[in-house]
N, C-alpha and C positions, 0 to 999 in steps of 0.2 A: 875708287869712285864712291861706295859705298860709304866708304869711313868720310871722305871729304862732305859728301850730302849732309850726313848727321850732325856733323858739326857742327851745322845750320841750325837742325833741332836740338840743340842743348840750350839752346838760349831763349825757344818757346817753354822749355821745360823751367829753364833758374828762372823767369819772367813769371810762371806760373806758380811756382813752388816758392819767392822770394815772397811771398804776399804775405803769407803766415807771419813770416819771422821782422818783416820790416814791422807790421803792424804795432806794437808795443811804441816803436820810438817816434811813428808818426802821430797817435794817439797823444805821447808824451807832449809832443810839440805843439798841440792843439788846433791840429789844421783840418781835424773833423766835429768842429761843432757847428750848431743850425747856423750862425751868420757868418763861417766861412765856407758852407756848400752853396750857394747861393741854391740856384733852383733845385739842385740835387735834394734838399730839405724839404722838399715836396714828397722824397719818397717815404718818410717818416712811415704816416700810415698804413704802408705795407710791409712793416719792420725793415722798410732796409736803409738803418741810418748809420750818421755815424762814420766807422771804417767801413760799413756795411758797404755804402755807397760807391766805395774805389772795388770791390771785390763786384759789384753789380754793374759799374764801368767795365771792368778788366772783360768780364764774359761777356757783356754786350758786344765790344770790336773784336772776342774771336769769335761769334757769331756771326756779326757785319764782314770779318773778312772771308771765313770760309762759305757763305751764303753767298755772297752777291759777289765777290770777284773771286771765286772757283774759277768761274767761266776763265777769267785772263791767262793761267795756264794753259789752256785749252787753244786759244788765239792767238797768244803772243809768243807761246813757245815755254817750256821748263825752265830754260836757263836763264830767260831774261825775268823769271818772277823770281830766282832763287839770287839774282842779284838784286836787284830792286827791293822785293820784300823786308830783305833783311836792311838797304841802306833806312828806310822809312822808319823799322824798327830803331837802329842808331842815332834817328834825327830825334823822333818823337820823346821815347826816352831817356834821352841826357835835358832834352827841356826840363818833361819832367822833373827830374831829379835837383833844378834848381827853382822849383817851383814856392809858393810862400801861402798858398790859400788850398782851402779844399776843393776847390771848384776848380781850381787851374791843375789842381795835379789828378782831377776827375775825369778834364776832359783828353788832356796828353796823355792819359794813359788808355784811355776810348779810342784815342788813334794809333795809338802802340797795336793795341788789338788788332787792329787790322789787316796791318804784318805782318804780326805773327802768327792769326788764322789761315791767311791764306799761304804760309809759310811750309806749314805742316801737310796741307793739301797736296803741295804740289811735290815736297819730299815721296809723299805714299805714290804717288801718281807715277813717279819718275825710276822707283826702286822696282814697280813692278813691272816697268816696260824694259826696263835694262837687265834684268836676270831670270837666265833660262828656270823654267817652273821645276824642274827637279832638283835649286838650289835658291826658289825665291823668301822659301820659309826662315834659312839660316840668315841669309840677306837682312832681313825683319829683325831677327831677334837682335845680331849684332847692331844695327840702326838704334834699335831702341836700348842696348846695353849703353852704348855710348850714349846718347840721349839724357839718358835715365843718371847717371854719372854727375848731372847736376843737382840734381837733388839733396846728397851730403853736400857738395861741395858749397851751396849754398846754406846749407845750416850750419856749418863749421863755421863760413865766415859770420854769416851773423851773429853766432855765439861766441866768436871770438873779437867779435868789433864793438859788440854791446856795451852801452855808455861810453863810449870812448866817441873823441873826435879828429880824427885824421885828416891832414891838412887843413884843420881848422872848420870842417864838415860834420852832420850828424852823421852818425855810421851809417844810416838807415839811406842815407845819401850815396852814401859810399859804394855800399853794395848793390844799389840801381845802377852807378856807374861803371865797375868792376865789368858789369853784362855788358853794357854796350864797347868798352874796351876790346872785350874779349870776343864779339860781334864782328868788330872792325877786323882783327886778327883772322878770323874764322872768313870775312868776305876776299881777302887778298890771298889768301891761301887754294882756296877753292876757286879761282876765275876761271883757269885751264879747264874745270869740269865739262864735258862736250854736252851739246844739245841732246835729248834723246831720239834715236834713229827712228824707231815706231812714230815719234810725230812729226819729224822729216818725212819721213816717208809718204806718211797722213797728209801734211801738205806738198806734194810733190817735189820734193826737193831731193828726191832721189839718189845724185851725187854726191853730196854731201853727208846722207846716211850710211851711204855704202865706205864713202872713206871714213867712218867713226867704226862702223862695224870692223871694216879691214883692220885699224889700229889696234883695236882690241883685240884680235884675231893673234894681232902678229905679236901683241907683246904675251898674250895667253900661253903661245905656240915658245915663246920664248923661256918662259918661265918652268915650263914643263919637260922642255928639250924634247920633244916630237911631234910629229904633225898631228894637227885638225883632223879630226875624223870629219866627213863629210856632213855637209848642211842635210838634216833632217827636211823632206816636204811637208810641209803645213797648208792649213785651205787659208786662203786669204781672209780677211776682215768683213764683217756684211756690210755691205755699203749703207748709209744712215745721212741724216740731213745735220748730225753734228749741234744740235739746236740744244737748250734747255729742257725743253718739252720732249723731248725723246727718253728720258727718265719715267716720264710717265705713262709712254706709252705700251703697248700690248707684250711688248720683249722684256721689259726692265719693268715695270710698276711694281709687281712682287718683291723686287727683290729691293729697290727704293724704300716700299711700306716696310719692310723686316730688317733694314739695316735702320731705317730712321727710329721705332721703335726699341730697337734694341740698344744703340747709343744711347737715350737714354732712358734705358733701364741699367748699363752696365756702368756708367758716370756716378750712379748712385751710391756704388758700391766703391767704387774705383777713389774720386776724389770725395766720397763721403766718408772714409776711414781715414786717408793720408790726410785731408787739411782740420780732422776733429779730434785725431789720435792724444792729441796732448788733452786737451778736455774730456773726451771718454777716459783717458786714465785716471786723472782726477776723479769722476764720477764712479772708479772702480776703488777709491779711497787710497791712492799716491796722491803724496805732496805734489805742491805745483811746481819747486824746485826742481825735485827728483821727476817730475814726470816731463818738464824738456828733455836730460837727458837721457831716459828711457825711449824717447821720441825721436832723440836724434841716431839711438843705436838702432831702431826699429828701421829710419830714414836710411840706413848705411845699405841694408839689402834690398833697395830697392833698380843697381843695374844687377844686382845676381841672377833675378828672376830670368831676364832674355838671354845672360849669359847658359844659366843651365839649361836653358829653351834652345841651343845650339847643338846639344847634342842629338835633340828629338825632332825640329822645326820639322826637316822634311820626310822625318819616315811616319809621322802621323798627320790622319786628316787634319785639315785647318779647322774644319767644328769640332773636332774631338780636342783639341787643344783648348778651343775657346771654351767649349760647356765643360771640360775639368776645371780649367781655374775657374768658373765661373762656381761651380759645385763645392770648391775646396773654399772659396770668400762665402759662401751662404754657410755653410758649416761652421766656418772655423768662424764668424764675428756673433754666433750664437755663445759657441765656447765662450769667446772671449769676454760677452755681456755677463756669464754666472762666476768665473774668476777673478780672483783677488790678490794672489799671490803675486807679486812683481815678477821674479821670474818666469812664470807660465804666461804671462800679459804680456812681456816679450816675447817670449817662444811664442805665443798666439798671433803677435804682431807682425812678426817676421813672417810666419808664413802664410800671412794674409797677403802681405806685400809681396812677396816672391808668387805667391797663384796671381794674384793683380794684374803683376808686370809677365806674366806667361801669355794671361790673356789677353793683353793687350798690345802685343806685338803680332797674335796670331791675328787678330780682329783687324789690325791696322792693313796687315797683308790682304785678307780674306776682302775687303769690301773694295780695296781696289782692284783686285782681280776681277769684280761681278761686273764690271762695266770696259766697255769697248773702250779703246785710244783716243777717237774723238768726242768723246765726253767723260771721258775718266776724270779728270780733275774738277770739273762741275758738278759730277754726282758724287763723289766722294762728299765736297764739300760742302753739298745739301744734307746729304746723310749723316753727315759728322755735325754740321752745325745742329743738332738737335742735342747734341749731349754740354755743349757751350750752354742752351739756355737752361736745360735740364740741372745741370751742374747752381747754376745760380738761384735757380727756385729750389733743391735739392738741400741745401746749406741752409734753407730758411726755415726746411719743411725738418730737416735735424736736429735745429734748436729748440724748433717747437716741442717737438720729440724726446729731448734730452730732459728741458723743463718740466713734461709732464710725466713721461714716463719714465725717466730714467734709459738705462744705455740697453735694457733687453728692448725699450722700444723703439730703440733707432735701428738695434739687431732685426727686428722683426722687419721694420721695413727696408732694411737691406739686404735681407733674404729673400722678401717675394719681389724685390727687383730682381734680383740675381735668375730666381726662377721664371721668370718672365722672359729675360734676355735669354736663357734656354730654348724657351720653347721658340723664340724668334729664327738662332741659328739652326736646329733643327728641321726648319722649313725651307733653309737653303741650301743652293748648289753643293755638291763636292767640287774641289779645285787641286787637290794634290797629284803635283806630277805634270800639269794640265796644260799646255800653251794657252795665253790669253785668246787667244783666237778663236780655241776652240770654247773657252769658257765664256766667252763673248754671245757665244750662240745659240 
């Protein structure tokens, strides 16, 4: 069930990560100059023109989806977002993809976002109600190994379709379309996925939780060849009004303030390396040839990080996880600003990336864990959407950085993000081992 979920999120991942690389051939085609963004060309003034403008699209609707319909997981149930989500994603995106102006493939891919924010919400929401807490850590990592999986796979193709025109298409076409392909595939494979029981049960639909629970039951007991050791007592759920505003009140507000801050402060670091790596290389004096592929090899270990996060996920805290990579990215892009050598700018790169992806599978677990069944997916995706807008003023505030300072002063401020985000998780709960229930409370 785990693997069929993620497969969901590989495709907010290629959708996120395919930006970088289409970029070159949509530039080429000239569908981002001022009189084909129509009002987007307004955003000039605040630097964000240009391609600028489809990358400040793109984080606007995973904003708009994980903000304001979080709640629909919440309401309509898991499974019916993890269908829906992703067909909206398939509609919006192949328009896109035949789109001929900047404005039109500004606004299709604003509603792409929408999908795909609230796509990811409701995957975190849903892994952590479905797996017992002294195995929800590995859970996470494998999610996001697979997830992450898109990543090369997306650079490969677009280095490998560059300049080229298949079926008579610019590449850059091609591989928007390849996603939603592989979308379609990903939504008929996973239909069988069952509801989750916790919000059955949430809305009283009791009988149909318990027969999901039983199947699991029976095929676990199958697979093992002996019986279920008996159900563990647990104290029940605090009862709550289920509202948006219960995020904010006396139970949860801490932890709301310290996860919203800390998104984005760890966005900074996170997609401030992976989508600037080819241009910080260059400013460490690689050619721009050689530093794609230096970029792309750096791009390759990026599912390794959750994979080796499988062997540790559940015998360390979930903040001791998060504030090490968090520790080992503030380090290691200090390293990386005074080095020169290619080889070492790899080795530095690589295990920027791998602490990254450690951390971000432990964080993705940890923040759904802090919140109860009947608002879990709503507060998650208030929480989460602050690293969406973070991320986009974040890449403005790098350039600025890169042009005056150079790369120690984009290091710099992606070290006192890193130590920021520290001190955030530090002031929250433990959860290792923990029934959401009890961490609930």
């Amino acid at each position: 069930m785990v693997i069929l979920i993620s497969l969901g999120g590989v495709f907010e991942f290629y959708d996120l990560f395919f930006t970088g690389y289409v970029a070159p051939g949509m530039v080429q085609a000239g569908l981002f100059k001022p009189e084909s963004l129509g009002f987007f060309a307004a955003l000039a003034p605040i630097a964000i023109a240009g391609f600028g403008t489809f990358v400040f699209a793109t984080f606007a609707g995973l904003w708009l989806g994980a903000l304001v319909f979080g709640f629909a997981a919440d309401r309509f149930g898991r499974r019916f977002i993890f269908t829906w989500s992703l067909i909206w994603y398939v509609f919006c995106t192949a328009i896109m993809a035949f789109q001929h102006s900047g404005l039109a493939i500004n606004l299709w891919r604003f509603a792409a976002g929408i999908g795909i924010g609230v796509e990811l919400v409701t995957i975190d929401s849903y892994i952590s109600e479905l797996i017992p807490g002294s195995e929800r850590g590995r859970a996470y990592a494998v999610n996001q190994f697979i997830t992450f999986c898109a990543v090369p796979i997306v650079a490969f193709l677009a280095y490998t379709l560059k300049d080229t025109h298949p079926f008579g298409l610019d590449y850059w076409r091609v591989v928007i379309l390849i996603g939603t392909l592989g979308a379609i595939l990903v939504w008929i494979i996973r239909r069988n996925v069952p509801e989750s029981p916790r919000w059955l049960a949430r809305h009283g639909r009791i009988e149909e939780a318990e027969r999901i629970v039983a199947d699991i039951e029976r095929r676990v007991a199958a697979e093992k060849g002996v019986p279920l050791p008996a159900p563990q007592r647990i104290s029940a759920e605090m009862e709550g009004r289920g509202s948006f505003a219960e995020i904010f009140g006396p139970l949860y507000l801490k932890r709301t303030i310290i996860l919203s801050v800390f998104n984005m402060a760890q966005v900074i670091g996170f997609y401030g390396f992976a989508a600037w790596v080819p241009t910080l290389l260059i400013h460490r004096g690689i050619h721009v040839t050689a530093s794609l592929g230096y970029a792309f090899i750096i791009a390759i270990a990026n599912p390794f990080g959750p994979l080796i996060g499988t062997l540790f996920a559940d015998k360390l805290e979930r903040k001791t996880q998060i504030c090490g990579g968090l520790v080992v990215m503030g380090v290691v892009i200090v390293l990386f600003s005074q080095a020169s050598e290619p080889a070492l700018l790899i080795a530095l790169g690589v295990l920027f990336t791998l602490a990254a992806n450690v951390m971000s599978y432990a964080y993705h677990g940890y923040q759904a864990e802090l919140f109860p069944t009947r608002v879990r997916a709503r507060a998650v995706g208030f929480v989460y959407s602050w690293s969406r807008i973070a991320a986009a003023f974040a890449g403005l505030a790098i350039g600025i950085l890169l042009h005056s300072y150079g790369v120690p002063g984009v290091a710099a401020f992606i070290g006192a993000a890193m130590l920021l985000g520290i001190c955030m998780i530090l002031l929250g709960p433990s959860t290792k081992g923990r029934a959401l229930e009890s961490i609930s409370h």
